[in-house]
N, C-alpha and C positions, 0 to 999 in steps of 0.2 A: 506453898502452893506448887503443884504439881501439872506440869504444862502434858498436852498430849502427846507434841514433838517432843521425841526427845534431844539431846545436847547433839549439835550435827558434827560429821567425824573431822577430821584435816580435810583439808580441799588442794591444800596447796604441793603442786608438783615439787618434786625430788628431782635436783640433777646431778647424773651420774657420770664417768664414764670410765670405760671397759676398755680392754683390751681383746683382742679376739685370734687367734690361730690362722692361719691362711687358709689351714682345709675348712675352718669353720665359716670366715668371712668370705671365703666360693661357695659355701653352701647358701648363705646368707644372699647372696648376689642370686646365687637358681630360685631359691625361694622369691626375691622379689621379682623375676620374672616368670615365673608360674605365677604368681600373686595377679601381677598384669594380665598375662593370658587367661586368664581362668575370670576374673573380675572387669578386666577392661579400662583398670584404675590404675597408673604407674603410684609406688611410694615407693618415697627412699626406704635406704634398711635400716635409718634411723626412726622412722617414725613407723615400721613394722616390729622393731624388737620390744616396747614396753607391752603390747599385743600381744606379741607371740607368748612373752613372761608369762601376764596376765592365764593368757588360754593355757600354759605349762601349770603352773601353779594350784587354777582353779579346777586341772583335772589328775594332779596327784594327791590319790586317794590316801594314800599312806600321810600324807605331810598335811593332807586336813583333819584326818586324827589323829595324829601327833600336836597336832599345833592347839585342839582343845582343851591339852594337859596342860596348858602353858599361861602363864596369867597376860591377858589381856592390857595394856598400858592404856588403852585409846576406849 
């Protein structure tokens, strides 16, 4: 029997953590105060970087066809 949903993907968060450069983690810090100024919303830089990943990720072109080549686990 073949359901219309199909099988739903992981849901469950991944915790990571990084390490970051100083020039990167000042940048990190301007970013979340532009973030603020610009939105009017403060976030930590913790809960702007899976975001920002996210937005990096789904806007390199090169690494979403690359990644078609690649067999799928999920």
């Amino acid at each position: 029997m073949a359901l219309k949903l199909s099988k739903l993907p992981k849901r469950t968060p991944v915790k990571i953590s990084i390490v970051l450069s100083p020039k990167t983690h000042d940048s990190m810090v301007d970013y979340a105060r532009i973030y603020e100024n610009t939105y009017g919303s403060k976030e930590s830089i913790e809960e702007l970087i899976p975001f920002i990943i996210a937005s990096y990720l789904d806007n390199d072109h090169a690494f979403k066809k690359a990644r078609k080549s690649i067999p799928q686990i999920y």
